[in-house]
C-alpha positions, 0 to 999 in steps of 0.5 A, spaced: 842 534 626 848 538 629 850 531 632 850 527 626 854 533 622 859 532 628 860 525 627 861 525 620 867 530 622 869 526 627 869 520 621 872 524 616 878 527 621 879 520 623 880 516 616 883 522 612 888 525 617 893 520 616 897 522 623 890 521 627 888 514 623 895 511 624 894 512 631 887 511 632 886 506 628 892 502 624 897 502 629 891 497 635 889 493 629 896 492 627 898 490 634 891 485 633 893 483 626 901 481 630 896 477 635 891 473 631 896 472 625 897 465 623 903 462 626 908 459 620 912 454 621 919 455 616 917 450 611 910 453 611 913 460 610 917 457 604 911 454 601 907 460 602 913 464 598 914 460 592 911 460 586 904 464 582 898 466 583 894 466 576 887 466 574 886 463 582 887 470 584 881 473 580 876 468 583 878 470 590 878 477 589 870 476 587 872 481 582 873 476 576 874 478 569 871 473 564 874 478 557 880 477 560 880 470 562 877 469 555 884 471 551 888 466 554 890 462 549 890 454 551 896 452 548 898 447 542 903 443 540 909 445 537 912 441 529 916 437 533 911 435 539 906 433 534 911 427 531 913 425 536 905 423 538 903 420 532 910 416 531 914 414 537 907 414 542 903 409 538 908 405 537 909 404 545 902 402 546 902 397 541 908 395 544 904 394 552 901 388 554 899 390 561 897 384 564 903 380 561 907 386 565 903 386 572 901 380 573 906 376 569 913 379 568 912 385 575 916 389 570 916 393 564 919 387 558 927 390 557 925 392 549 920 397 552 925 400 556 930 400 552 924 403 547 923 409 553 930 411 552 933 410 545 926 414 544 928 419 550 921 418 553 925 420 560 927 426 557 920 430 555 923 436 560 930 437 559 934 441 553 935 440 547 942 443 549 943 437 554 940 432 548 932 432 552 927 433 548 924 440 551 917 438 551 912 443 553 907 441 559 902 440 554 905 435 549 908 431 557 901 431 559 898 429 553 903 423 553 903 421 559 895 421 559 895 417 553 900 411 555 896 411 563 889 409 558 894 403 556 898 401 562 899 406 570 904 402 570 908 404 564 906 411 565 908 412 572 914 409 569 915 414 564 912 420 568 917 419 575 923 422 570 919 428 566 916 430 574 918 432 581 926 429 581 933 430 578 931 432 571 927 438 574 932 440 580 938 440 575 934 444 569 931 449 574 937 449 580 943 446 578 950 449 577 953 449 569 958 444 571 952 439 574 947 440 568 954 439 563 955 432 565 948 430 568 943 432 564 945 429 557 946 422 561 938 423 563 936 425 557 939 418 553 938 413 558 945 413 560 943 414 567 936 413 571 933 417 576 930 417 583 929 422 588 928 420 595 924 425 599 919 421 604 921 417 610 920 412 615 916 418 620 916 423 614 911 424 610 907 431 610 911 433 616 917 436 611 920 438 618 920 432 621 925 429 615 930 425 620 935 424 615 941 429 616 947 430 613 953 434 617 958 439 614 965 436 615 972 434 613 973 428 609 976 424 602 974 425 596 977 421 590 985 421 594 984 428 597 981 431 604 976 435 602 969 439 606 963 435 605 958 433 608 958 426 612 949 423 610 945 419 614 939 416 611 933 411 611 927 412 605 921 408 602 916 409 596 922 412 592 920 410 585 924 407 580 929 407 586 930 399 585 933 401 577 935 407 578 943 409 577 943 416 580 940 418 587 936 425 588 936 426 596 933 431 601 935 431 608 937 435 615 944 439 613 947 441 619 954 445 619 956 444 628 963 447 626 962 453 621 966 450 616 962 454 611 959 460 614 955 462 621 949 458 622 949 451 624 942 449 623 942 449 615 935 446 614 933 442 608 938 440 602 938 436 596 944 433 593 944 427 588 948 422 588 951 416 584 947 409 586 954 406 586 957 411 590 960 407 597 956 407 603 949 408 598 944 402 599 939 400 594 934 396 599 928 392 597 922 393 592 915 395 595 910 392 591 905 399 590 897 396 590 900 390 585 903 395 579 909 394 576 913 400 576 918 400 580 918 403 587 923 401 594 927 403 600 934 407 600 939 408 605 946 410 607 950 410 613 956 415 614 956 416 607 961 422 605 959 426 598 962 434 596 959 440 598 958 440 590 954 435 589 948 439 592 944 440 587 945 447 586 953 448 589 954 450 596 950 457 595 943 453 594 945 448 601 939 450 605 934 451 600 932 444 599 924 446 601 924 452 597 926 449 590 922 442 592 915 447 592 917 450 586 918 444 582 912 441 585 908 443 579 910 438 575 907 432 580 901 436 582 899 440 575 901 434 570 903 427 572 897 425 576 893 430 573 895 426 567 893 419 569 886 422 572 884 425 566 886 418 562 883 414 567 876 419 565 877 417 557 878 409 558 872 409 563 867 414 558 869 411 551 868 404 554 863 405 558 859 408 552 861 402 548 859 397 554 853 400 555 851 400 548 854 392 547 851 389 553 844 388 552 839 386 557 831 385 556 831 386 549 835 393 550 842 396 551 843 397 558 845 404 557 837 405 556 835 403 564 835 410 569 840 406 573 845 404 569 844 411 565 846 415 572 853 412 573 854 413 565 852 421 566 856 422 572 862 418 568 861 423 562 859 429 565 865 428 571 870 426 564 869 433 561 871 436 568 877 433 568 879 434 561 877 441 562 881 442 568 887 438 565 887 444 559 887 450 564 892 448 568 896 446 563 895 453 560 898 456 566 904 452 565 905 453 559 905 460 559 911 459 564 907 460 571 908 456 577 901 456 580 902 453 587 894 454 589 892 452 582 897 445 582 894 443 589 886 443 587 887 440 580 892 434 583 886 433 589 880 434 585 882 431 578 885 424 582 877 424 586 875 425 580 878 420 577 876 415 583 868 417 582 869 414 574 873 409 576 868 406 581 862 408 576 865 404 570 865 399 574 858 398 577 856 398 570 860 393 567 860 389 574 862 382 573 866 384 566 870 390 570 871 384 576 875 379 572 882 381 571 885 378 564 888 381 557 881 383 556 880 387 562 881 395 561 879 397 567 881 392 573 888 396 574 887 402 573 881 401 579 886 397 583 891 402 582 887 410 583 888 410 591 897 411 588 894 417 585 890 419 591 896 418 596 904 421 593 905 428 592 901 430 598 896 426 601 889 428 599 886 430 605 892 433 607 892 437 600 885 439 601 884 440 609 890 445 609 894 447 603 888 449 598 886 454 602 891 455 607 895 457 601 890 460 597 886 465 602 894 468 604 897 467 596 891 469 593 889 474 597 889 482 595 892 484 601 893 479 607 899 477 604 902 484 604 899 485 610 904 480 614 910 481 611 908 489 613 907 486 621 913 482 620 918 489 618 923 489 625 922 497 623 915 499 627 915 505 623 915 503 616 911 496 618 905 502 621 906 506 614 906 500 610 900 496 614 896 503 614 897 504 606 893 497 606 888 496 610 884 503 608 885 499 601 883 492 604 877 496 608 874 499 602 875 492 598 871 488 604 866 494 604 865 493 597 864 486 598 859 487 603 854 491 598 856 488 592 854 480 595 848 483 598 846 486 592 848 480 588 844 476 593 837 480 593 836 480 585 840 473 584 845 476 581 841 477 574 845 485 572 852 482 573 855 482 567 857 476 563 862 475 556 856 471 553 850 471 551 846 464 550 845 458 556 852 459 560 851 466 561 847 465 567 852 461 570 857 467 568 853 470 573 853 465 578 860 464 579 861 472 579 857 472 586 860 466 589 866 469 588 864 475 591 861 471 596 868 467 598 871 474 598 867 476 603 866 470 608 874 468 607 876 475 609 870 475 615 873 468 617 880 470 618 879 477 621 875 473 625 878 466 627 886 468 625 890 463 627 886 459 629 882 458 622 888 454 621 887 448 625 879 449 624 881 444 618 874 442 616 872 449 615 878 451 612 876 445 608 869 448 606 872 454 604 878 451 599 872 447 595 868 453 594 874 456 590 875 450 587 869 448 585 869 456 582 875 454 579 873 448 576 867 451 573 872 457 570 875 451 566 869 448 563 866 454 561 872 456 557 873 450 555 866 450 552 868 457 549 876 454 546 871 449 542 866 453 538 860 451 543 859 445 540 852 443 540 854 436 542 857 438 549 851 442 552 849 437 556 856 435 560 856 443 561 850 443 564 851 438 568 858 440 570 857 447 572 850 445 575 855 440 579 860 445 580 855 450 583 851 445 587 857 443 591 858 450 592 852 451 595 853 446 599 860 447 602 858 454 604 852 451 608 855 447 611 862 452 612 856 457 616 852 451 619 859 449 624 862 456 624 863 458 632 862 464 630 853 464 631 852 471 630 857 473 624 856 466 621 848 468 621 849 475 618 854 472 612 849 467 610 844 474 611 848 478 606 850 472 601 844 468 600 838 472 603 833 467 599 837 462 601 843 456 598 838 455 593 843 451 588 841 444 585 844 439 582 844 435 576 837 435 573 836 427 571 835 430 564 843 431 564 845 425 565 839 421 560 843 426 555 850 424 556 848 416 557 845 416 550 851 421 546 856 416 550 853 411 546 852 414 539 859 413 535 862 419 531 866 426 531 863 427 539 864 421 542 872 421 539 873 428 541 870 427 549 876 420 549 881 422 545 886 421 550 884 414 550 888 409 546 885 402 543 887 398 537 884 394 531 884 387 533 879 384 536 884 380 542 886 387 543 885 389 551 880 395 548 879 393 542 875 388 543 869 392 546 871 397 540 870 393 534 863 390 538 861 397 538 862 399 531 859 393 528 854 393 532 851 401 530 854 398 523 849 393 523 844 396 528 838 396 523 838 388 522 838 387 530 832 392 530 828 387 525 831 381 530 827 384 536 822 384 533 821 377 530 822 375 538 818 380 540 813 376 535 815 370 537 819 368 530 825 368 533 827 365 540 829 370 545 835 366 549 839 365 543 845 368 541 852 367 537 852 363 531 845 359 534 842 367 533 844 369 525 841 361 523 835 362 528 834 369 524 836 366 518 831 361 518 825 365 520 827 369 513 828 375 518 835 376 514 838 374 507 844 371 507 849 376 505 846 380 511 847 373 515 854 373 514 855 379 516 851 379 523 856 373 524 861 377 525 858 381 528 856 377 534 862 373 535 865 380 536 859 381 541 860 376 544 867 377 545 866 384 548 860 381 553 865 376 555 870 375 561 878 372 561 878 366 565 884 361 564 885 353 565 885 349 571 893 351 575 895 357 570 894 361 575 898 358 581 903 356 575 903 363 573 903 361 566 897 365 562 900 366 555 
């Protein structure tokens, strides 16, 4: 008993005597901690530094407040917003043709673009003081969604200026004298932009940009000015083949000191006039058969003013930082943009086609098989809205949500491949044969567009969510660093001390609280609501506990080498969005009024959600070097078990069967999804099949039954059908009449385009 006493003491004396505690305990772990750190490349540090932590922050605390979460108001269009959507936005659409763009013509028609710029429709993000439009990222989104559900290849048109590019770096970087004269040519279409970032040998390695530019003497308009003497080679600039005004990043090096003491400069942005001397247009890429514009762009020995870095001379240097904080126009609404809309098209024509297309006496949407890929549509599209509305909520609320941005552009573009691929096995022949008919065939040709720029998904999901993430979002891991970074050793060992009592108390608690969550299934953790959802409230409360816990372990563990551990890393990035994501659907469902008609695509998308959790921590604790402690974290946090499961078939059945049901439900899941009441139209055809066929549903029931009794023969359709039935006295002659129409529009719906014999090689389909 005395022992136990004196130990206990010995404890108290050590962590409560600051003196004893820095010396025994805070000073070797800050020597450990300056050991395992992660090494931080320079534009990994400014990565990491720049822009905001939101609601990502809360999930990987494991302390996350749902009441809180539940006030943040999602955001709605302005007076001005809501004009522009109903007026000048409808009438772009009517105005695409999206075959006769790529296929035919490979470019946008000249009324179309000089509809975008009379209309500003290149100005969504800049000032009305500079003549812009001054949209909210809400209305850029919805915008952009709605054109991309028509044409990706107009969208991308219209998103590349609203997006990561001279527009923004002005808005946000650029000096009075530079938003004076270039933004009001931006913003009446007077000028056309393009920002070239990534080269020959440079695409996720921003270091290894090897275009450069040295600080020298040199002339300008008649007069010997400092400037900076550029050399550059870059490819997949989009709308660089039409662009007036060039936005360039690259290497600044000042060997002689011309303007100040540092030779190496590090990365800058400048813009640039196209027709400037020694500046090169090169050719056009052809990016996966799309019509957007996209090239090359070089220049050599090429002589620009120091003003002509965006910014002034004050902001050479600080290219990489001002990139990353702009990166989330690209990242949390543009892509984002075209994955959602890919989400509505594939829904609301997968419903109608399900419904249309009939096999053995029954719409094809009735058999399992076909009613799976309609589930995963449907429940993965109401992912993709929800995640597209919560992100945008943070935009809008003026964050720059850098971890946030990075999961919403990874997932929501694999998301929008996995509807694309299952709207295509449903529709089959009909999705494969490209035509003015065709409302699938491009866009599915060009997902992998989405997948690929603004990082690499790989990329994005081995390395940036969370290794941003478990350092951004942490509570204290980043404060530590910048602790073990001060040159002055006391200050850094009172400072670091200070956090790590605060960060052992907070992984102490963790340890408790995942085990108690673990043992009792997390049943006494509170939730905001009562009804269906409040299990999963709880749920994603203990995964978060969970995450903050074998995150924290992970690192103290591994250090630097979680880094190149990317497959782990990985694991643990998907568990925090897979969190996230859940966190979107759940308001979302709470933002509309628990509607009735959505339980089951939130069933089956927080059951999705927590699945793949499950799964990523088991297989984060199956590959875990680690054996002992990767045995005890699954201990602590699953001690019944990964007993998550996915999907009940019963989801997917529910989802199938209200894709094909018209009404306010279906509208409200594929609003984003633009279609026009002619029945020649690319989407309309199948929409009006749809509405007649329901229109019209009980006169195709009394048909059934005739052939089932042997009436009516069954091979019959068209025109060949209505006399059949008309004959047999299944149906009147007013019902006759109307059954004809009907079925030339399903036929139509059920049809492909096809063209005659040379029109092809000829390129002459119209």
């Amino acid at each position: 008993m005395e022992i136990l006493i004196l130990i206990i003491v010995l404890l108290v004396l050590l962590f409560a005597v600051s003196e004893i505690r820095r010396s025994l305990i805070s000073r070797p772990v800050l020597a450990l901690f300056k050991r395992v750190l992660p090494p931080l490349s320079d534009t990994e540090r400014e990565a990491m530094q720049s822009g905001d932590t939101w609601w990502d922050a809360d999930l990987f605390s494991g302390r996350p407040d749902w009441h809180e979460f539940h006030k943040i108001s999602a955001p709605t269009f302005t007076k001005k917003e809501q004009a522009f959507i109903d007026n000048q936005l409808p009438t772009l659409l009517g105005m695409i043709n999206d075959f006769k763009i790529v296929q035919q013509d490979r470019d946008l028609p000249p009324e179309i673009w000089e509809y975008l710029r009379t209309e500003k429709f290149f100005a969504m993000t800049i000032s009305e003081d500079f003549g812009g439009l001054a949209f909210s990222a809400a209305a850029n989104s919805h915008i952009v969604s709605r054109i991309a559900s028509r044409s990706i290849s107009v969208a991308v048109t219209v998103m590349v200026p609203n997006s990561l590019g001279p527009g923004e770096l002005l808005t946000h970087y650029g000096t009075n004298e530079q938003k004076k004269y270039w933004l009001p040519r931006l913003a009446d279409g007077t000028d056309i932009p393009c920002f070239a970032l990534t080269g020959t040998e440079a695409g996720s390695d921003a270091g290894a940009i090897p275009d450069t530019g040295v600080v020298c003497k040199g002339e300008h308009e008649g007069q010997e000015v400092t400037g900076i003497r550029l050399n550059w080679d870059k490819r997949y600039i989009t709308l660089a083949p039409v662009a007036t005004v060039l936005g360039l990043a690259f290497k600044l090096y000042d060997p002689e000191c011309l303007i100040g003491d540092k030779e190496d400069i590090g990365i800058t942005c400048a813009l640039i006039p196209v027709k400037h001397k020694g500046v090169k247009t090169g050719d056009r890429h052809l990016p996966l058969d799309q019509a957007f514009m996209n090239g090359t762009t070089s220049g050599k020995d090429v002589f620009i003013p120091l003003d002509w870095i965006i910014g002034g001379q004050d902001y050479a240097g600080r290219g990489w930082r001002m990139l990353m904080e702009s990166l989330s126009a690209g990242r949390g609404i543009s892509l984002p943009a075209l994955a959602t809309a890919t989400g509505h098209v594939a829904q609301r024509m997968t419903g109608a086609y399900g419904y249309v297309r009939q096999q053995f006496g029954l719409p094809i949407g009735k058999f399992e098989g076909v009613q799976a890929a309609m589930g995963t549509i449907g429940g993965t599209n109401y992912i993709l809205e929800s995640m597209r509305r919560l992100t945008l909520t943070a935009l809008c609320e003026g964050k720059s949500p850098s971890v946030i941005t990075a999961m919403t552009k990874y997932h929501m573009t694999e998301m929008g491949r996995t509807v694309m691929d299952r709207a295509m096995d449903v529709h089959a022949g009909k999705g494969i044969q490209l035509g003015p008919k065709n409302y699938l065939g491009h866009g599915y040709i060009a997902m992998p567009i989405s997948i690929t720029v603004e990082g690499a998904n790989i990329l994005t999901r081995s390395l940036i969510i969370f290794g941003q993430g478990a350092i951004r979002c942490h509570p204290y891991v980043l404060k530590e660093m910048e602790a073990a970074n001060n040159p002055d050793e006391e200050a850094a060992l009172r400072e670091f001390d200070s956090l790590l009592m605060k960060h052992l108390r907070f992984a102490t608690a963790n340890v408790f609280s995942s085990l108690w969550m673990g043992l009792t299934g997390a049943r006494f953790n509170s939730s905001p609501v009562s009804g269906f959802t409040a299990r999963y409230y709880q749920q994603l409360t203990r995964m978060s506990r969970a995450l903050a816990l074998t995150s924290d372990l992970a690192m103290l563990s591994l250090g630097g080498d979680l880094k190149r551990k990317e497959m782990l890393s990985a694991r643990l990035g998907d568990v925090l969005s897979h969190l996230y994501m859940a966190s979107a659907v759940l308001k979302r469902y709470e933002d509309e009024g628990r509607q009735k008609g959505d339980i089951a695509f939130v069933e089956y998308a927080l059951d999705y959600h927590l699945h793949a959790i499950g799964e990523a921590f088991r297989g984060f604790y199956a590959n875990f070097p680690n054996r002992i402690l990767a045995c005890a974290l699954r201990l602590v946090s699953f001690p019944w078990g990964i007993r998550y499961s996915p999907p009940a078939d019963r989801s997917y059945q529910d989802i199938a069967d209200l894709m094909m049901e018209p009404g306010v439900n279906r509208d409200r899941h594929t609003f984003l999804c633009y279609w026009k009441d002619d029945s020649e139209d690319m989407t309309g055809h199948m929409e009006l099949a749809f509405q007649a066929m329901h229109e019209h549903a009980e006169l195709y029931k009394r048909i059934r039954k005739a052939i089932k009794r042997g009436d009516i023969a069954e091979d019959l359709n068209g025109d060949n059908l209505v006399k059949a039935a008309r004959k047999a006295e299944v149906i009147n002659a007013e019902e006759a009449k109307a059954l004809k129409k009907s079925e030339k529009l399903r036929v139509s719906a059920i049809g492909v385009d096809s063209f005659k014999p040379g029109a092809l090689e000829k390129n002459k389909f119209f």
